[in-house]
N, C-alpha and C positions, 0 to 999 in steps of 0.2 A: 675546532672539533667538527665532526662531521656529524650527520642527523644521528646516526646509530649511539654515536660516543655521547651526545647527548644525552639522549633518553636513558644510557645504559647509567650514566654518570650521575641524572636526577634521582634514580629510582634507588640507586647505590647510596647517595648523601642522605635518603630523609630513610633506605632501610638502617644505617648506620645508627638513623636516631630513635630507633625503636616503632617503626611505620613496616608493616606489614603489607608487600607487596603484592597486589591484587591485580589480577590478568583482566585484559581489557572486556565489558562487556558488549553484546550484540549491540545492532545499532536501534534494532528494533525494542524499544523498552519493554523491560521486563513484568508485563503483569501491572502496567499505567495505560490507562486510555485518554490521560489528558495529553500524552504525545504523540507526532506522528513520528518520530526520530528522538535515540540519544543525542542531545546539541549541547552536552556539557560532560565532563567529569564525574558530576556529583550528581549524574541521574542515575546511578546502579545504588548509589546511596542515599537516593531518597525516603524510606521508611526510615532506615536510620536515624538519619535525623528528625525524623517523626516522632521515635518515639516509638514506631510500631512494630520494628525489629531490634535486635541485640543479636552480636555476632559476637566472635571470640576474639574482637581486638576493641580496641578504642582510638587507635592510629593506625591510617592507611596512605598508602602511593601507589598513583596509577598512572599507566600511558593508554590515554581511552580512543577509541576511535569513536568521532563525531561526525555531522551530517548537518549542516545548516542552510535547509535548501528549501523549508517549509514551517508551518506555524511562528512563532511570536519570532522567532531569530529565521532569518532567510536571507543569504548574502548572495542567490545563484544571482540576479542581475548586475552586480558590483564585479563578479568573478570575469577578469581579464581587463577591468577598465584600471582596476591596482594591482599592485604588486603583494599584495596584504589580504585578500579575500578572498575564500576559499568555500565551495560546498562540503569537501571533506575535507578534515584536518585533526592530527592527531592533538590533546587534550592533558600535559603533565600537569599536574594535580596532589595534593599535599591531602589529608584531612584527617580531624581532630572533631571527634566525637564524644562532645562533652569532657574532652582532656585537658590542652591545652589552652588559650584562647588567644586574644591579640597581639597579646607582648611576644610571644613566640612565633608564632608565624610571620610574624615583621621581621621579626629577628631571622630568621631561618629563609627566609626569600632574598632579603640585602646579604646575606652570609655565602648563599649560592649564588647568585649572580655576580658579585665582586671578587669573590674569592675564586671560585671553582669555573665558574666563565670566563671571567675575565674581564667583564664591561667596567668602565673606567667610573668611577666614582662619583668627576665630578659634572657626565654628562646625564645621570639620574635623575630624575626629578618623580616627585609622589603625588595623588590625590587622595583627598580624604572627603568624605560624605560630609556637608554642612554644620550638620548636627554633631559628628562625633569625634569630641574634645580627647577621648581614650587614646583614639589613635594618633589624635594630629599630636600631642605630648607624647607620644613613642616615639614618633621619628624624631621629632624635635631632640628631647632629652636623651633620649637611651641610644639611639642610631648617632645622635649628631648634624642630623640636615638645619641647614640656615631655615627660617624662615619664607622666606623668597624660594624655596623650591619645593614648600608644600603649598598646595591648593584645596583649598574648600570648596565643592562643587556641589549640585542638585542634586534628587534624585534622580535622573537623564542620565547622569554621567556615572556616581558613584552609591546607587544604590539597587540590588543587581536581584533577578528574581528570572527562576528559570521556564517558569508558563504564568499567563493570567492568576494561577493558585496554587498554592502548594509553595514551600521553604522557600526563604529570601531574606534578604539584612544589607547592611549598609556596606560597602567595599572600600578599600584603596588599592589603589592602581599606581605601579611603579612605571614609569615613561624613560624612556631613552630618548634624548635631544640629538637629531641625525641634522643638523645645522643650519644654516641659513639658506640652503643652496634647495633647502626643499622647504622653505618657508612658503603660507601666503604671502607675507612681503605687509600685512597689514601691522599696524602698529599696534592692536590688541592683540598677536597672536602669541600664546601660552598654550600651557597646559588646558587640554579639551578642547582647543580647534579642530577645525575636520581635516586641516593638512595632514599632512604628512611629517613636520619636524621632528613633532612628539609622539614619539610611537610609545601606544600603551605595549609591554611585555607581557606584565603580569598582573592579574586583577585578585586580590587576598579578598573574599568574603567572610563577611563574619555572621555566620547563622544565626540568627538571634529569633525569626519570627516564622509564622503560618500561617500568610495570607488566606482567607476564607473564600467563599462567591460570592461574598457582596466587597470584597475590599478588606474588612477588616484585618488588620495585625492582633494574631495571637502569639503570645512568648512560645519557644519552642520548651520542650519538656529539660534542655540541658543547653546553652550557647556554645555551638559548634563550631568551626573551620572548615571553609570550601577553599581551596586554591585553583585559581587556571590558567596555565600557559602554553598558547599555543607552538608547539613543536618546529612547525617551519617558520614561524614569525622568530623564534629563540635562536635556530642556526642560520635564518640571517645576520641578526646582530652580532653572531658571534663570529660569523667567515667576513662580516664587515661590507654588506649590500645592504640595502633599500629594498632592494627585491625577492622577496621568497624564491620568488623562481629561475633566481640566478646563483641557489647555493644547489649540492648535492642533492634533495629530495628528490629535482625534477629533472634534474642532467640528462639522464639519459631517457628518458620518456619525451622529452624536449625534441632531445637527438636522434630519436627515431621518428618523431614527426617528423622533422626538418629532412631526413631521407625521402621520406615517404613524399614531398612537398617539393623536394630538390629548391628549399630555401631554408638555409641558418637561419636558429635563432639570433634575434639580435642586430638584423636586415633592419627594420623598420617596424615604427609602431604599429599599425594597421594590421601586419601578417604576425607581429610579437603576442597583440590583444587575442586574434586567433590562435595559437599556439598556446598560449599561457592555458585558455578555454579547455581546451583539449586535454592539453596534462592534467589541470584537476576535473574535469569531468571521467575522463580516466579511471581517476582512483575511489570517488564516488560510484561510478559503474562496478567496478570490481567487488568492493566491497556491498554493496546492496545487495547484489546478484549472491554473495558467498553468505550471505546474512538469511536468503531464501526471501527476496521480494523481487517479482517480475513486471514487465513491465503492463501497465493497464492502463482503466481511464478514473480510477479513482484514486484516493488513498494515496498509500504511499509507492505502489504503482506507477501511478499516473507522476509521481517525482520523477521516478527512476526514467519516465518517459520520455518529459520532459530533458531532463541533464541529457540524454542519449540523445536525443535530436536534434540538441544546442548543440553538441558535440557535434555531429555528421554535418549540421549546416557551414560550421566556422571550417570544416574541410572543404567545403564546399567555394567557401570565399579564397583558400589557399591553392585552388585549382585542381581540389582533389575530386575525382567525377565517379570513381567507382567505391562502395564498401571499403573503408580500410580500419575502421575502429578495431574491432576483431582481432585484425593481423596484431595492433599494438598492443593486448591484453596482455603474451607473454613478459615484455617489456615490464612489465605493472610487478608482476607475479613473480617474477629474478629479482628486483629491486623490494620490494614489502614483503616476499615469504618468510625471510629470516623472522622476523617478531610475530609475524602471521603469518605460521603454516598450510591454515586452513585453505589459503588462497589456491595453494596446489592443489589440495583434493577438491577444489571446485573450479581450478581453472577451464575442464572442457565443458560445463555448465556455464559458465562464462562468456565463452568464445561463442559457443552456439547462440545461447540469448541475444548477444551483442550484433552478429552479424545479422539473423531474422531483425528483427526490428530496426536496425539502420538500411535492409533492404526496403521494409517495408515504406520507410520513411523516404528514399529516394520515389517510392513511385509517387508518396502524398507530393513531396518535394514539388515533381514535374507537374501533376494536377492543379497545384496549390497555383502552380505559375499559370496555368491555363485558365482558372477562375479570378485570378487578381488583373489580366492586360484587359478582360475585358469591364470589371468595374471601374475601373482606371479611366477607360474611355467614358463611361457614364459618368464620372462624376465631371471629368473635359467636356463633354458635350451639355451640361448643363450653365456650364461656366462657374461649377461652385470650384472651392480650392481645398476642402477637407474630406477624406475619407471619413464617415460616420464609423463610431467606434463597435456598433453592435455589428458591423459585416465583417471587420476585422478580427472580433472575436471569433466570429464564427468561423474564418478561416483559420484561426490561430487553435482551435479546438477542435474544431469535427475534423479539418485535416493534420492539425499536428503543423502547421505553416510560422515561422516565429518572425515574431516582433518586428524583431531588428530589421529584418529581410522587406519586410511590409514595409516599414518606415527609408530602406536604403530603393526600395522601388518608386517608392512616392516622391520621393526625394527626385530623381532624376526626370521626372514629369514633373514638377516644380510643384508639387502638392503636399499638405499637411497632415497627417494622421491624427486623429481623432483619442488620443492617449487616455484623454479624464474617461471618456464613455469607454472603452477598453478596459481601464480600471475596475469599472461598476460592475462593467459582467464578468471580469475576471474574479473580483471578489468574492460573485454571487454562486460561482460554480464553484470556487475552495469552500464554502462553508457551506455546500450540498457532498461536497467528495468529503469532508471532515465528516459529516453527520451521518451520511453513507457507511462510511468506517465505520463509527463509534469511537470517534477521535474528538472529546468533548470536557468536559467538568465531572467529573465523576463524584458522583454526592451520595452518602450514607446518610441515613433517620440520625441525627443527634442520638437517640434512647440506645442505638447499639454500642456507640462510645462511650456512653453512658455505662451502662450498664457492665460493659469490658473492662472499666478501670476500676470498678465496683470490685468486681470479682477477681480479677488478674485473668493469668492465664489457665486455663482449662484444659487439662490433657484428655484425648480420647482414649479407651478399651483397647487395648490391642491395635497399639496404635502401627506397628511393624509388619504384623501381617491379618489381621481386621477379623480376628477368629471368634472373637466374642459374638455372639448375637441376640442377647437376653442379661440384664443386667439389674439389680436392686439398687435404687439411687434415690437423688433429692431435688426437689425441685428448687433453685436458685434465685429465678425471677421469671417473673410472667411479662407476655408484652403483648398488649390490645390497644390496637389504632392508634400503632405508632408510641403509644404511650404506656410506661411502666405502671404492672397495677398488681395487685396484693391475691387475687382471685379473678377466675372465670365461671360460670354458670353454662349449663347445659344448652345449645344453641352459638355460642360462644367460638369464631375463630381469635387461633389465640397461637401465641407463639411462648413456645414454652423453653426454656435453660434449664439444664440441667448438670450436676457438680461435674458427673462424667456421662458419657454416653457411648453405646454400642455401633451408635446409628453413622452411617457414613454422609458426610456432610459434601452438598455438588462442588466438584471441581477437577480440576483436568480435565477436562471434557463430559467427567461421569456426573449422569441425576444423580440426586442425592436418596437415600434409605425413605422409603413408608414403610407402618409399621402401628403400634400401639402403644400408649403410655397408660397403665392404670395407676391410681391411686385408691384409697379406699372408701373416696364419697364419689370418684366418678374416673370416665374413661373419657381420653383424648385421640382421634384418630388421625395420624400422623400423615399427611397428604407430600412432605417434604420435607429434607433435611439441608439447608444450608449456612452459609458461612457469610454474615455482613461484613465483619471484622477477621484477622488472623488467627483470633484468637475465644471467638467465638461459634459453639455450634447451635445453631437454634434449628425448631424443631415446630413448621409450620403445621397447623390441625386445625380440628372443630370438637370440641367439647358433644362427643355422643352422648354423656349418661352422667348424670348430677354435677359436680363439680370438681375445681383442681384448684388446691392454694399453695400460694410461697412457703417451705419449708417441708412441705408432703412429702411422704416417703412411697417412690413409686417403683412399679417393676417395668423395665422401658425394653420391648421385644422388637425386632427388627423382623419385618415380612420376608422371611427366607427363600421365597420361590423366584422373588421380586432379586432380591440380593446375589443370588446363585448366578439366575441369567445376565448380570450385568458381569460378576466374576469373568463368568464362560467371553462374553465379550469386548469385557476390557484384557483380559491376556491374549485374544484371538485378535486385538487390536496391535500389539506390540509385534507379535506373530509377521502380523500384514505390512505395516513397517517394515522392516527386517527383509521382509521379500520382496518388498517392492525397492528396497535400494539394493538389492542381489540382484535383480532383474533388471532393473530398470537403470541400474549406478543410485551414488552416493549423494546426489543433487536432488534425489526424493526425496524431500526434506517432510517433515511434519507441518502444516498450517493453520490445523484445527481437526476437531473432533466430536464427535456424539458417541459417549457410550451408554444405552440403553437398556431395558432387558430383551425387550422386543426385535433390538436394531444395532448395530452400529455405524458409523460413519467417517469417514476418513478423507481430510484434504492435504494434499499435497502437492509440490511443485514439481512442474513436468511440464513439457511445451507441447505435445501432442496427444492425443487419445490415448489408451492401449489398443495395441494391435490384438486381435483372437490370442495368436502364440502367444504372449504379452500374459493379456489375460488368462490362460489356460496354467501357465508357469508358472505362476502366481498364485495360484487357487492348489497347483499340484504342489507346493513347497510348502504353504500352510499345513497343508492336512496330510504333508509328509512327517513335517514335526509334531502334529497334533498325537499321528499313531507310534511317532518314538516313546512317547509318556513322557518328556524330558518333566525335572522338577525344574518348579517354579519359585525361586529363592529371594525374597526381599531383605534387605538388609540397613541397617544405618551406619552412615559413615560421613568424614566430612564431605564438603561438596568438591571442594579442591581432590581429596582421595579418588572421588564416584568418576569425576572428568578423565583423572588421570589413568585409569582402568576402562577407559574407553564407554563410558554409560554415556549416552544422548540427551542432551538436553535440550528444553522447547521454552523460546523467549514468550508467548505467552503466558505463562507460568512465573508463579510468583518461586522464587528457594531461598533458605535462609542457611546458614551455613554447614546446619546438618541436615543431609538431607536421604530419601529412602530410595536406595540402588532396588529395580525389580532386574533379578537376571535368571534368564532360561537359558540354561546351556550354555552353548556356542553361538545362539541364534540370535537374543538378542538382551543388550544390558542399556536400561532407560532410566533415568532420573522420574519417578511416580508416587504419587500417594493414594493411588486408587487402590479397590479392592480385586483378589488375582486369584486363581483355580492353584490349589495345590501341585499339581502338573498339569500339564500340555491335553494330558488324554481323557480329561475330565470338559474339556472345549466339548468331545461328541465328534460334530465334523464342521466344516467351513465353507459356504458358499458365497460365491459373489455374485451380486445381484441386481446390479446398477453401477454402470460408470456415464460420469461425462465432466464439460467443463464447466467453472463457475467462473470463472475471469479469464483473463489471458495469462497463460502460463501455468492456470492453478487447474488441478483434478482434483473430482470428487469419487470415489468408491462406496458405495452399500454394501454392509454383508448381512449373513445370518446365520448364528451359528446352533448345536445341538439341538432343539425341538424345532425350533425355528430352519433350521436347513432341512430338516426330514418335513415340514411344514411346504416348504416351497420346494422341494423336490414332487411329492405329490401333486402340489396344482399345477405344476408346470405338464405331467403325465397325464390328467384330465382332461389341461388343456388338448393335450394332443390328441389324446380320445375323440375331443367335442371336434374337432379338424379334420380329422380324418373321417368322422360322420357326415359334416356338411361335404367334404369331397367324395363322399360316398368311397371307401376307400379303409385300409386296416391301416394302424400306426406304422407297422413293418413297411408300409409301400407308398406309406406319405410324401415321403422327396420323388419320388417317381411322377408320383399323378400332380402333387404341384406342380414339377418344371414341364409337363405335357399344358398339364391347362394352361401354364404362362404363356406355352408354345403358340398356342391356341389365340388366346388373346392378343399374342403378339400382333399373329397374322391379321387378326380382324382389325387392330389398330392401326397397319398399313393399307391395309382395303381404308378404310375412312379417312385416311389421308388422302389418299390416292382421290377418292370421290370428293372432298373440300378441295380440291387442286381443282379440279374442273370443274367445280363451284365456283371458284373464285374467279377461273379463267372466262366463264359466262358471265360473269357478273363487271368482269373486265369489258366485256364487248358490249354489254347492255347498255340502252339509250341513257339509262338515267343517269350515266357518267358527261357529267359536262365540263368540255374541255373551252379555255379562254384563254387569250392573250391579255395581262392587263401589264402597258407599257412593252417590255421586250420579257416578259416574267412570262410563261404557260403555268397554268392555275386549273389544278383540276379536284373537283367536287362530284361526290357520292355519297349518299342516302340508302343505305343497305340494308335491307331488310333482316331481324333476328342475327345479326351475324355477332360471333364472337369476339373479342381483343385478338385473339389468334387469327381469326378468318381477317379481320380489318388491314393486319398487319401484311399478310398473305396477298392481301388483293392491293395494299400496296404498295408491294413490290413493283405487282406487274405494272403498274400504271406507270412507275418512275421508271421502270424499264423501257416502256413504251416511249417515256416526255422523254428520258436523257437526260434533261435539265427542268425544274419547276418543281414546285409547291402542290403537295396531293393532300387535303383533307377528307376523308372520312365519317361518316355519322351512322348510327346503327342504334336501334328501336326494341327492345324486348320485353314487354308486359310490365312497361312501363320504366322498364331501367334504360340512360341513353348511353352510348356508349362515342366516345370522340377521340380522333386520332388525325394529328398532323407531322409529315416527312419533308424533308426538304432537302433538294439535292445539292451536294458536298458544295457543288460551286458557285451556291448561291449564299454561303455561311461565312461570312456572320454577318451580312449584310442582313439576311432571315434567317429566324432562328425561331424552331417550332415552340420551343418549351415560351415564348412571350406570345406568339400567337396563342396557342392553349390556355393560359392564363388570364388572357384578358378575353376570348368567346368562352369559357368555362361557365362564368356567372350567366350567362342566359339559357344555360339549361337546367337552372340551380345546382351547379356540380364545381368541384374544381380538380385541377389536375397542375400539370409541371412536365417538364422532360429537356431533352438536351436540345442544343442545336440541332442537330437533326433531326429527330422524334421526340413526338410528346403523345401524351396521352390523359384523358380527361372521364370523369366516368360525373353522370349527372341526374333528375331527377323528371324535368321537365320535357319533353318531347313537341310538345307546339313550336319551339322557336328554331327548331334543329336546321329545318329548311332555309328559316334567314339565315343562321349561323354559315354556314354551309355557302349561301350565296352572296345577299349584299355587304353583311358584317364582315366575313374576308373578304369580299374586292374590296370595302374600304379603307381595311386596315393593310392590307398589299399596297393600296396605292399610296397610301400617307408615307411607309414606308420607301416606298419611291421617289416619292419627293421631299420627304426628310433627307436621303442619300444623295439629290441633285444638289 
């Protein structure tokens, strides 16, 4: 069967058996900070099996797309040395949510692979966890396996946990025997070698626990089923290869490399391991980029960066010399659109990203090679034989320069790379880029858990369209300093539950409600409303006036001025949205948010500024919709319904299976639970206020909308009052009289050029320039009185114009600041090379500096030694260099 008839074929046998087939989600987890990628099946159902959600099934089948390219699972440096490892790979997946448990999924895994596959019987073979007796008597008894083809193995092998924390339990794993021709050859080798013989399929988990942060195992609320098989590793064994990359997934992705390369796959290992590289970097590129992550230097960015430049180099080894990635996305996009549509509507978001960054990557490329021949030479001319690993980092990071490439250059100089210290620093930078993100352990006060199961779940007021804003209620439980207490007294922050509440709790990007809680022995003043749990809304304050206890019956009021303005901003937020993918295309993705009363804020994906037009488009399409008055209509519905009616949904955000459609019009329909203006025309008006970039690929926007635009529309009119007064000048005739005075200015900054030109050219002929031969080198020094880095640079020219050939340093003196600069002309490089001169005269003017081979530049503190630096300290250091080079 071919990859499609697969998946179609899986998802068919376990819907047949009452599994509710569920559409794959982002890669991006949903509303988990403990990952930087989905890298399993069973991460869209990790509350689930928590405990912390309920959906409308208890059995599910998926075909998930995965990404195992960073955190605890990472195969990108394995990918192309097997045939089996993969950074993206699609994920078929069984699961049973407190339904069924082991005896079935055993049964249901051996049923579909012998039956409906087809793999032969008697070349299966099973592992079971050490410890568990349940399952090794399943196969045994109920399946029928001998003995001899199950194994009891460790936790390493057969006990499976998808981060450092969070759901995990003991596994067995079904192995296909691909025979002796792909053996070690050693006489222990079995089930759980690292060969090749026994290829794990399929690994059955049996959810049973909730690793904590310290290690411990807690029972999960119900013992589950995870299943996972990966989709190309399956339609290999079924088309009857070893090699993933020799069934249908990759055919034709293969075969347009191999155009592009004017080499078939299948020539030779070397140009095979490259090729392989490419295909699955490929389809990792595609989907990231359609998922809305670009490339950067952190996070899951800097993945995307990574895989992209591993990619360009291994073109690089197949003789491919210009950009070609790009060209091969369609390829990607005919082959995966069918189950993934999406890839269409983002393949020109695709192609563009992919080709900027494998240009940019060519020019690191050629640099990276310009800074590596000559440490190369330095570490040959000391006669060591290892490249230290902290300079190989640094090429491997500040220019994006890989590994491999480093290791195949050292290689032909007959030299070692430095791999363990390359480790060290490669470690120390993923868990500054993890921590950077917010890609970490994510840990809740025990007392809100607490306190949640206590109570169950808590519905909010008007929970549809958040109309309530004054409500008569009870207080529930109080929570001080972390810990559950019975009462608070006046002076008292205090965090307070209540049965129900009016108040909007922060999320989707909205602060949460302040506001006031009375009771009848005291007042609580509500500073914020948020949400620890799902299922909790707590209600942070400070006890203004006598007291508040468990059980009080209180009136709990929402600050409506406060409420209104974030209204007006969270639906002027969905607005901005909406126009910025009409303007901009449909790759404007959502990336985050602030909605405020005072402010809003908006990130999204875009690889360039906005342009004025851009912006102006922009800002005229909001507050064209703002004056239609359209209605603003929230509704609930399932989540599967809200998708398929075209509502937008944002992977940081948590959704549970019902979920609340906000739709305006035509304009725009979002998956939200924020609070939203009854129409459009209640926004006021909409101004935009601030753009720019916060990483590479990501834009940020500011607006401000109803008091707040009439706010900043005024001071920006002041401003230009206050403008027009210092130009002495009226508003009306303020671009006039600026572009004269610029005119103005213009001119006097050519006069002062003009006049440091024969500054410099005097300063060129003055005695104090002294010129020397040392060996066949001309060496020439100057001592320049107050001169600028500008002026130094000016008066070096002339010098080097005058030598033709030689070494010009420079010094310069300004109330106490020094100022140092050395040239070196082209033909005397790399024999001299300023930026090492610089470097080591630097420290004697307590300054330091750096620059290239041919200029450097130096700025320092001390002014007494300038004259040595300048004289005996370069002839000695010219001349060392002279006879180090003879």
């Amino acid at each position: 069967m071919t990859s499609s008839e697969l998946r179609a074929q899986f998802l068919h046998y376990f819907s047949e058996r009452n599994h509710t087939i569920v559409p794959s989600a982002s890669l991006i987890p949903q509303a988990d900070p403990t990952l930087l990628f989905t890298n399993a099946g069973m991460v869209p159902f990790k509350s689930v099996f928590l405990g912390e959600e309920q959906r409308g099934y208890t059995r599910a089948v998926s075909s998930q797309r995965c990404i195992r390219a960073g955190g605890k699972h990472n195969d990108l440096e394995q990918v192309g040395l097997t045939g089996r490892h993969h950074t993206f790979f699609e994920m078929l997946g069984n699961f049973s949510f407190g339904d069924y448990f082991k005896s079935d999924a055993i049964a249901y895994g051996w049923e579909f692979l012998t039956q409906h596959v087809g793999l032969p019987r008697d070349k299966l073979f099973v592992s079971v966890f050490r410890e568990d007796d349940d399952a090794y008597d399943i196969w045994h008894r109920k399946i029928g396996l001998d003995p001899s083809r199950i194994s009891r193995l460790d936790e390493k092998d057969n006990f499976w946990q998808m981060a450092d924390t969070g759901p995990c339990g003991p596994c067995s794993e079904i192995h296909l025997d691909q025979g002796l021709a792909l053996s070690c050859g050693k006489p222990n080798c079995a089930v759980g070698c690292s060969c090749d013989r026994y290829l794990e399929v399929w690994n059955l988990v049996f959810m049973q626990y909730d690793r904590d942060d310290n290690g411990a195992l807690h029972p999960l609320p119900a013992p589950s089923i995870d299943t996972g098989m990966g989709l190309e590793r399956l339609a290999a064994v079924s088309q009857g290869t070893s090699n993933n990359y020799a069934t249908d997934v990759f055919r034709d992705s293969l075969a347009a490399i191999g155009d592009r390369a004017s080499l078939p796959y299948g020539e030779g290992l070397k140009t095979d391991r490259s090729m392989q590289v490419i295909a699955d970097h490929l389809r990792a590129i595609a989907f990231l980029v359609t998922d809305g992550i670009l490339p950067s230097n952190e996070g899951r960015g800097y993945v995307l960066r990574r895989i992209l430049r591993r990619a360009a180099r291994h073109g690089r080894l197949l003789g491919i010399q210009e950009p070609f990635l790009h060209a091969l996305i369609p390829t990607i996009v005919q082959s995966m659109g069918g189950p993934y549509p999406e890839l269409h509507s983002s393949s020109d978001i695709i192609v563009k990203t992919t080709r900027v960054e494998e240009e940019r990557f060519i020019t690191t490329l050629d640099e990276g090679m310009r800074l590596l021949d000559p440490i190369i030479e330095s570490v040959l001319s000391k006669g060591e034989t290892v490249i230290p690993g902290e300079i190989i980092f640094k090429l491997y990071d500040t220019y994006g320069f890989p590994l491999d490439l480093i290791v195949d250059v050292a290689t032909d100089s007959n030299l070692r790379v430095d791999e363990e210290g390359f480790r060290a620093h490669l470690d120390l930078q993923r868990k500054r880029a993890r921590e950077a993100g917010g890609f970490g352990k994510a840990t809740v006060k025990p007392v809100y858990g607490d306190v949640s199961a206590k109570l169950g779940v808590l519905t909010p007021l008007g929970s549809v369209d958040h109309s309530c804003l004054d409500a008569s209620e009870t207080v529930v439980a109080l929570i001080k300093d972390g810990q559950a207490v019975d009462e608070a007294e006046v002076g008292d922050s205090v965090e307070v539950v209540l049965n129900q509440t009016p108040f909007y709790a922060e999320g989707g990007g909205q602060v949460g409600d302040q506001g006031v809680i009375r009771a009848s022995g005291g007042v609580v003043e509500v500073s914020n409303t948020w949400r620890p749990v799902s299922s909790l809304s707590v209600h942070q304050g400070l006890v203004s006036h006598g007291g508040i206890r468990v059980n009080d019956a209180v009136q709990a009021t929402v600050n409506r001025s406060r409420r209104f303005d974030s209204m007006r901003n969270h639906t002027a937020t969905h607005l901005l949205h909406a126009a910025l993918r009409e303007i901009l295309g449909t790759h404007a993705k959502q990336l985050g948010s602030l909605v405020a009363p005072d402010r809003l804020r908006f990130d999204f994906s875009h690889t360039a500024s906005l342009t004025g037009s851009e912006r102006d488009d922009v800002e005229r399409l909001v507050n064209e919709w703002i004056r239609e008055n359209i209605v603003v209509h929230p509704q609930e519905m399932s989540k599967d319904e809200a998708l398929a009616r075209g509502a937008l949904a944002f992977f940081g955000d948590k959704y549970g299976e019902t979920v609340r459609m906000v739709e305006i019009g035509n304009a725009s329909k979002e998956l939200c639970g924020g609070t939203h203006c009854q129409r459009t025309g209640d926004i006021g008006a909409f101004r935009l206020i601030n753009e720019t970039g916060i990483a590479a690929g990501v834009r940020r926007v500011e607006a401000v909308t109803g008091q707040g635009a009439d706010d900043y529309a005024k001071a920006r009119e002041q401003e230009l009052r206050e403008l027009a007064s210092i130009l002495k000048t009226t508003p009306a005739d303020l671009i006039s009289k600026a572009k004269k005075t610029l005119t103005l200015v213009k001119e006097k900054d050519e006069l002062v050029e003009t006049l440091r030109q024969r500054l410099s050219s005097s300063q060129t002929q003055s005695e104090s320039a002294r010129i020397r031969m040392i060996g066949t080198v001309q060496v020439c020094s100057q001592n320049v009185d107050k001169a600028s880095p500008e002026d130094l640079r000016t008066i070096s020219d002339s010098h080097l114009a005058k030598l033709k050939s030689g070494i010009v340093a420079l010094g310069s003196t300004d109330d106490g600041a020094v100022a140092l600069l050395v040239r070196v002309s082209k033909d005397l490089i790399p024999t001299f090379h300023a930026g090492n001169f610089v470097k080591a005269l630097a420290p004697a003017i307590d300054g330091r500096g750096g620059g290239k081979p041919e200029m450097a530049q130096a700025g320092g503190k001390n002014p007494d030694k300038l004259d040595w630096v300048l004289s005996e300290e370069l002839d000695r250091m010219v001349q060392e260099v002279i006879g180090n080079d003879a």
